[in-house]
TIDOLO-888513 format. One record per residue: residue in one letter; y, x, z of N, C-alpha, C, O, CB in turn. Coordinates in steps of 0.2 Angstrom, whole numbers, plus 5000, padded with zeros to 4 digits. Each point is the difference from the previous one (the first is absolute). Glycine has a CB too. Layout:
BEGIN
AYXZYXZYXZYXZYXZ;...
% end
This chain:
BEGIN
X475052384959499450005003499949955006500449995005499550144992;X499549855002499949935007500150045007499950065000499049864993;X501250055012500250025006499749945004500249954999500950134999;X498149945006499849945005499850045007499950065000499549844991;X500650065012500049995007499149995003499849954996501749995004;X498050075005499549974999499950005007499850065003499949964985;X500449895016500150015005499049955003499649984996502250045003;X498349975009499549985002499849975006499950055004500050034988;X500049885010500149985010499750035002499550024996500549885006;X500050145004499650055004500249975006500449955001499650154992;X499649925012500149995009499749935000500249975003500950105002;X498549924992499849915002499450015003499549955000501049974990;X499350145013499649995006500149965007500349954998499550164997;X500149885010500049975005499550045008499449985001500849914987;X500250145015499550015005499250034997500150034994500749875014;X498750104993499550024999499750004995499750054998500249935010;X500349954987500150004993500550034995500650005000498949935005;X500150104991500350034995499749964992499449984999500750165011;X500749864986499949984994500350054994500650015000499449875005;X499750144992500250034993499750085003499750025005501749904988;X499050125001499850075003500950024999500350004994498050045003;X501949975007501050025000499950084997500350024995500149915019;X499250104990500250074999499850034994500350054998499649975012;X499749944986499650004993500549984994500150034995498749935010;X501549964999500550004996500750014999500449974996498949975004;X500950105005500550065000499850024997500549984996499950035010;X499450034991499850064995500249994994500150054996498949965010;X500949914992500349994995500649964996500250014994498850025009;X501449945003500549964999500750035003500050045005499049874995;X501550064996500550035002500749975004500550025001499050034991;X500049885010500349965005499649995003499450014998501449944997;X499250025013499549975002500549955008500450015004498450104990;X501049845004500249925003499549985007499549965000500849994985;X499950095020499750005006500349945005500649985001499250144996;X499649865005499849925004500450035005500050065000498649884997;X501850015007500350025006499949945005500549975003500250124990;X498849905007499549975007500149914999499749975004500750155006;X499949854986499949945001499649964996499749955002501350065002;X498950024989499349984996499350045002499449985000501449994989;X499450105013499650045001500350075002500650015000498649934992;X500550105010500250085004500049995006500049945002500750114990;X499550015012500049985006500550085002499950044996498849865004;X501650115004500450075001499550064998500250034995500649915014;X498650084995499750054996499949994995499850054998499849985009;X500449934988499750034994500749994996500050044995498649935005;X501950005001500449994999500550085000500450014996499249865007;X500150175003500350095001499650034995500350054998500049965015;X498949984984499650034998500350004993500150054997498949955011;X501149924988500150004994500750064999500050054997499549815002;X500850125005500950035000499850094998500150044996500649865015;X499050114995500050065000499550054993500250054997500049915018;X499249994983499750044995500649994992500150044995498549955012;X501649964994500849994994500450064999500150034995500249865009;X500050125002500350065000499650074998500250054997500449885011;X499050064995499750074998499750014992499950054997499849945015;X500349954986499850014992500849984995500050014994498549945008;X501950025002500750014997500049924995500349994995499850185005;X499349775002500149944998500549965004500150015006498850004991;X501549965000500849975003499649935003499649974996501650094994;X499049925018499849985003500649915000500650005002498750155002;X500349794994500349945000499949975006499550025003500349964987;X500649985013499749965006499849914994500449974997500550115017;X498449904988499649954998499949965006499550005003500050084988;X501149875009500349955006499749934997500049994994501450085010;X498249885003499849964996500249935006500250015006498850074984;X500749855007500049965004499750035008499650054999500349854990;X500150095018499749985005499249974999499849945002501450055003;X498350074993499549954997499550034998499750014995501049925002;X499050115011499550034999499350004999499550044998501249985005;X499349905000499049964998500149994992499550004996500249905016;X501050104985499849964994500250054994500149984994500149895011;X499750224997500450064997500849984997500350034995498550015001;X501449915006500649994998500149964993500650004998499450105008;X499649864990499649984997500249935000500049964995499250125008;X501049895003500349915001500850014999500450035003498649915009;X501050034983500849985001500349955006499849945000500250084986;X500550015017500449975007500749974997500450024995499050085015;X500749864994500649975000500550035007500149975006499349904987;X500850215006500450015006500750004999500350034996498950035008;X501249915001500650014999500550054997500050055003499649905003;X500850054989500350074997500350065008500050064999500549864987;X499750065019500250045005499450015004500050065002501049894999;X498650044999499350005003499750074996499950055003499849815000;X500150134989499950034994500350085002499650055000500449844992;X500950125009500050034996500150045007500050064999500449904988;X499650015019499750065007499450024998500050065000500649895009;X498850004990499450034999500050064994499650045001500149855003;X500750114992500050054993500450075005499750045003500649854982;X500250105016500450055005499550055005500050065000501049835001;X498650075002499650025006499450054997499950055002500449845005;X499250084986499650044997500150074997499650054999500349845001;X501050104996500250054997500250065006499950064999500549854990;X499950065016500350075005499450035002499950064999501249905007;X498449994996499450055005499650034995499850055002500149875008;X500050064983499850074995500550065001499950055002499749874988;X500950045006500550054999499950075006499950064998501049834997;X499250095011499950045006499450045000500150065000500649865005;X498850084995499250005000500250074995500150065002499249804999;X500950114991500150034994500350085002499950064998500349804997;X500450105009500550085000499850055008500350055002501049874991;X498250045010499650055006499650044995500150065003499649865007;X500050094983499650044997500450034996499750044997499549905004;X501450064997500550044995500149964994500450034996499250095008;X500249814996500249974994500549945002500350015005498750024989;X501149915001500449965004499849934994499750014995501550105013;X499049854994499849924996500650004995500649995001498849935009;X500150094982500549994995500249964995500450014996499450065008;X499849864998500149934997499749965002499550035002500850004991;X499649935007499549915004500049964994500449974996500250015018;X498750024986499649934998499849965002499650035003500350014994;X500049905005499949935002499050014996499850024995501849905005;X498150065006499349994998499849945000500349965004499550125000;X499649894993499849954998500349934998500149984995499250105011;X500849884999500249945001500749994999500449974996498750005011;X501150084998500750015000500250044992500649984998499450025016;X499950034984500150024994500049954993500450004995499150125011;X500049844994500249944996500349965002500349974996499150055000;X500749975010500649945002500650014998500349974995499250025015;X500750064992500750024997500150024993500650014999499550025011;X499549974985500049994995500449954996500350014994498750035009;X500949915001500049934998500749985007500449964998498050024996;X501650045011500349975006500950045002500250055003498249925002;X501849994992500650055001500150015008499950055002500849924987;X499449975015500150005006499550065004500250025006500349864993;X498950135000499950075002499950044997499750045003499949945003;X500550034989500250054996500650025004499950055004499649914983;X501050015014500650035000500050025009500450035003500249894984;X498850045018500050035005499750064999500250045004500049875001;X499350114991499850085001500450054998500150065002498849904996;X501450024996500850054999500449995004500450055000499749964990;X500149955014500550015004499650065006500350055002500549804995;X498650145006499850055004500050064998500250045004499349895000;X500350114989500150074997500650014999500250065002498949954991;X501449935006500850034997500150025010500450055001500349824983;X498950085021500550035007499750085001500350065001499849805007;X499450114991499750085002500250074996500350045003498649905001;X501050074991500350054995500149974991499549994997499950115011;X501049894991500149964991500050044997500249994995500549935005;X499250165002499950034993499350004997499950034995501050035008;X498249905004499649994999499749944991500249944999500150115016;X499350004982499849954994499849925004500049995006499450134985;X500449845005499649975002499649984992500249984995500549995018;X498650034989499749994996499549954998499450015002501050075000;X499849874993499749944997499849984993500250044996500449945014;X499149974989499949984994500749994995500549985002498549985005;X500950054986500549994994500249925002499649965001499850134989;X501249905009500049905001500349985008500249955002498450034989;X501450075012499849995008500749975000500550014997498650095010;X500749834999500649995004500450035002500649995000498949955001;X500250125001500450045004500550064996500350055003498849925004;X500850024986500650024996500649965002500650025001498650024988;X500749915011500849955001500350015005500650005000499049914996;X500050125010500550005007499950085002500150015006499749855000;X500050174991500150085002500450025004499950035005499949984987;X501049965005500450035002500350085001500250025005499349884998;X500650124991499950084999499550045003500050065001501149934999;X498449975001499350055002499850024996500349974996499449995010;X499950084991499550034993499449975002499850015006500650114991;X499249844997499549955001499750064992500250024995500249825012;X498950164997499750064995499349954997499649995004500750165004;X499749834986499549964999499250034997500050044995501049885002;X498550075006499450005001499649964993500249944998500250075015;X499050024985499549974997499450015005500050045005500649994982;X498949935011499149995003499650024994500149974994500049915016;X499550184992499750024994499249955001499649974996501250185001;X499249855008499349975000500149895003499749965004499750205000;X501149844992500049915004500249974993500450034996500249995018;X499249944985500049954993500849985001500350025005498349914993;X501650044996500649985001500249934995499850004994500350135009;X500349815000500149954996500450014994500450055000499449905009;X500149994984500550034995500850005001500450014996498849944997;X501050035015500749995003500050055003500450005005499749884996;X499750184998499750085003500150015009500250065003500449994983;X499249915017499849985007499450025003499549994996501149925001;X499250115008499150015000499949945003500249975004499550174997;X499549864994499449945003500049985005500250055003499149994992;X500649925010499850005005499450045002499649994996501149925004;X499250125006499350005001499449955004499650025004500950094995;X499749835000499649955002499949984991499849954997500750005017;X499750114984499549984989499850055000500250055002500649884989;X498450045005499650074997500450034995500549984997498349965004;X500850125002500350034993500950065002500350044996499149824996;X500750115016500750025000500250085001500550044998499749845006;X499250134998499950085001499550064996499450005000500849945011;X500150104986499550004994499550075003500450045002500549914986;X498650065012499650055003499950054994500050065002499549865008;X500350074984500050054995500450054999500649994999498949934998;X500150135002500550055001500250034994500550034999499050005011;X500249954986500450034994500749964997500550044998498450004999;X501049885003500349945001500850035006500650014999497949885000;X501250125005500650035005500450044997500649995000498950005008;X500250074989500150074997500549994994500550045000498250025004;X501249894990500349994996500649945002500449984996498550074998;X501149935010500649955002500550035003500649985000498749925001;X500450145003500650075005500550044995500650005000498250055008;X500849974985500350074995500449924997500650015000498350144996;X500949775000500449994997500649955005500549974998498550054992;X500949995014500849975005500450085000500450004996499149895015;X500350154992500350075001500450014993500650005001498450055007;X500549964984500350024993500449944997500650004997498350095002;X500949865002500249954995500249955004500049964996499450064995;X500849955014500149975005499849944999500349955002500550115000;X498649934996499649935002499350005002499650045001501149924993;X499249985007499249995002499749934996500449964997499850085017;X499149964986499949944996499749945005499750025005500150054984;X500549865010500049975008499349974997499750014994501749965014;X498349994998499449955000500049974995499550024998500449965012;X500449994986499949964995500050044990499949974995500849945016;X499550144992500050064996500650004996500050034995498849985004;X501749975003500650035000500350065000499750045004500349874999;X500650124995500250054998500649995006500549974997498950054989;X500850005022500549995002500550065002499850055004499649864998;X501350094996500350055002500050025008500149965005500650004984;X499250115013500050015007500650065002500049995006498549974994;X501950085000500450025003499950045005500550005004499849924993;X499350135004500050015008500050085001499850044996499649855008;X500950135003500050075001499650045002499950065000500949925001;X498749955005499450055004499249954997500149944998500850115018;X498649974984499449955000499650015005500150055004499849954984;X499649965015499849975005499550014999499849964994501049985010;X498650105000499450005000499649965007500350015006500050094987;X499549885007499649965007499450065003499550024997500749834998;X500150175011499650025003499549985006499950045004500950024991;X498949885006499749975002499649974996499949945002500850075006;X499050024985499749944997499550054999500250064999500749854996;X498450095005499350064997500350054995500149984994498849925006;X501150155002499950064996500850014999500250044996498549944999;X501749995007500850034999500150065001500650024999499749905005;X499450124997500150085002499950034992500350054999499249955015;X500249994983499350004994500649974993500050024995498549945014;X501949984993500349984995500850035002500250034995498749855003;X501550125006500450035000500150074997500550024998499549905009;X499650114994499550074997500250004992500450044997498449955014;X500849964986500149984993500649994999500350044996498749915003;X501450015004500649954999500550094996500250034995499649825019;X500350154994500350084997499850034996500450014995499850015013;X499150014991499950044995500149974991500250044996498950015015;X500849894988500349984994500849995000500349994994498549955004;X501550055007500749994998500250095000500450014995499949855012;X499550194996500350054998499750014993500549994996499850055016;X499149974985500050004993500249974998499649994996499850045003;X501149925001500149954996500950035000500549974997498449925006;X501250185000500750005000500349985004500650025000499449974992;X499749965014500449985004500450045006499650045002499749884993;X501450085007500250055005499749955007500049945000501250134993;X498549985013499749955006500650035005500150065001498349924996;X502049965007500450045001500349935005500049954997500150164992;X500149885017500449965005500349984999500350024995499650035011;X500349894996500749984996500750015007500650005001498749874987;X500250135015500650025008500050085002500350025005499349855002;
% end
């Protein structure tokens, strides 16, 4: 029987501003990948996310990104790997901490936006953001794309790979950029049916209508895109008819 994961950025509010609905989408996910102040969050919401996690018993990521909060994290940076992996270090404790003031604690890190495809591709930070999870706790997942650079320099870490149910994908099974139409798919049934066939059969059909093998243990809903509450809602409800077990991978 399929076993997925269905995780989701939360905390990318900002002081007065608030993005997505967190508490809505706890409700439905069984990870959730919380901003810890340098793309977005800020310490209160950063205690509010934590604390309503625990209470619904969603296992709680730290979602560590470039220094790069005009641009959500969004511009890829050229930072030094020692610069990097203090910055990754610093993101992950002050969750972590936050995390275990409410009765939970940080149970794997993902890299957001820019930084998450950088390292895709970039061993030298790839291998500075593992070297910061391996200082701080190596029994922490870390979670990336199928392919990732960051399979190579792990280093005895556990790298838990990820699918995007709503993000196009090239025939070299990579996602689109989103400077290309098309890279983000808003249709919900389109979503609904690309979630159950990564989860059951481990693929997706990319942009060109190719048939690419995908691999993965958690799928990735965007919660900051119109109506994510509404589609993650769906997402779950066809993967459990579908048999699927919905279930953490941390």
């Amino acid at each position: 029987m399929a076993v997925i994961d269905i995780n989701a950025d939360l905390g990318e509010g900002f002081g007065i501003w608030e993005l997505g609905d967190d508490l809505a989408l706890l409700d439905v996910l069984t990870s959730a990948n919380v901003a810890c102040g340098f793309h977005a969050g800020d310490p209160l919401i950063m205690r509010r996310v934590c604390a309503a996690a625990v209470e619904r018993g969603v296992t709680i990521g730290a979602q560590v990104s470039y220094r790069d909060l005009a641009g959500f994290g969004r511009r890829e940076m050229d930072v030094a790997a020692p610069e990097l992996t203090a910055e990754v270090l610093y993101q992950l404790a002050a969750l972590d901490g936050i995390a275990r003031t409410e009765g939970g604690r940080v149970a794997y890190v993902k890299p957001h936006g820019a930084l998450y495809n950088r390292i895709a591709r970039d061993t030298v930070q790839a291998r500075a953001v593992t070297d910061a999870v391996r200082e701080y706790d190596p029994s922490l997942p870390l979670l990336t794309l199928p392919g990732s650079a960051v399979h190579g320099v792990a280093g005895g870490l556990t790298v838990v790979a990820e699918c995007f149910a709503d993000r196009a994908y090239t025939p070299s099974g990579e996602l689109v950029s989103r400077r290309e139409p098309g890279a983000v798919i808003h249709d919900q049934e389109a979503v609904v049916q690309r979630a159950v066939r990564m989860a059951v059969d481990g693929t997706v059909i990319a942009a060109d209508g190719t048939e690419v093998a995908l691999k993965a243990r958690s799928v990735c809903v965007h919660g900051d895109t119109p109506g994510a509450v509404t589609l993650a809602r769906a997402v779950r409800s066809a993967l459990s008819e579908a048999g699927v077990t919905l279930e953490s991978f941390a």
